[in-house]
C-alpha positions, 0 to 999 in steps of 0.5 A: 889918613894919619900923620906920625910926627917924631918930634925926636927925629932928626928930619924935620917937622915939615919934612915929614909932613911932606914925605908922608903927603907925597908917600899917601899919595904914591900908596893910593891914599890921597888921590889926585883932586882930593882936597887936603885938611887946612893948615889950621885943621891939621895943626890942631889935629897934630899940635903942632904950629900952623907955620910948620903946617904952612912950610910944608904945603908951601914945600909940597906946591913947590914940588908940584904935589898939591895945588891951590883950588880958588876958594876951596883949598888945596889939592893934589895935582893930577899926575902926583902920583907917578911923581910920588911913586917915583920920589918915594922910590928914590928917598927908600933908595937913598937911605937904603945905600946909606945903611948898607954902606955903613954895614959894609964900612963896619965889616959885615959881609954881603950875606950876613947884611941879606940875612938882617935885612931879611929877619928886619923885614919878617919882624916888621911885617904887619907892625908897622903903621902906613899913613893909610892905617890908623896907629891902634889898626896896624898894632901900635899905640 
């Protein structure tokens, strides 16, 4: 597994961390007691502070994603990944409503909207890297 951090984006740190724990969790690739790298080992994997690390497993027990297991570290927590199918769901969802209501704000038509969503998806189809994949597998850098 694999974290892409855009320092450049405007979602947080953390919270991309936990969206891409909780969007490997719903896809299969973190699985329900499978143990999660410490915060130090994944802030030196991604150079980021341990402190944003910490942030978002705090996020992630809090939302009852992941749990600490006395003197092994911390786990996802049995029936995440129901839980995180159905966040993962709801966040697409959002942003979607939100990108088709400025299309529409802007004057697009519904069909003209259909039509770019479906030359976006076809241009996208196996470029783009899951946190399942490593970046050189799924053909990017």
């Amino acid at each position: 597994m694999f974290f892409s951090i855009d320092p450049s984006n405007s979602v947080a740190i953390y919270e991309q961390i936990v969206r891409q724990v909780k969007f490997a969790i719903a896809e299969g690739t973190l699985c329900p007691g499978q143990l999660l790298p410490s915060v130090r080992q994944l802030s030196q994997q991604l150079a980021i502070n341990p402190n944003t690390i910490a942030r978002a497993y705090q996020q992630l027990q809090a939302d009852q994603v992941i749990e600490t297991l006395r003197g092994r570290g911390l786990t996802v927590c049995a029936g995440a990944t129901e839980r995180c199918r159905e966040i993962r769901r709801s966040l697409i969802a959002q942003r979607l409503r939100s990108a088709l209501a400025e299309a529409l704000h802007g004057g697009l038509k519904a069909a003209e909207i259909r039509e770019i969503v479906k030359n976006q998806l076809e241009l996208l189809s196996g470029t783009v890297a899951t946190v399942a994949s490593a970046p050189n597998e799924a053909g990017t850098s």
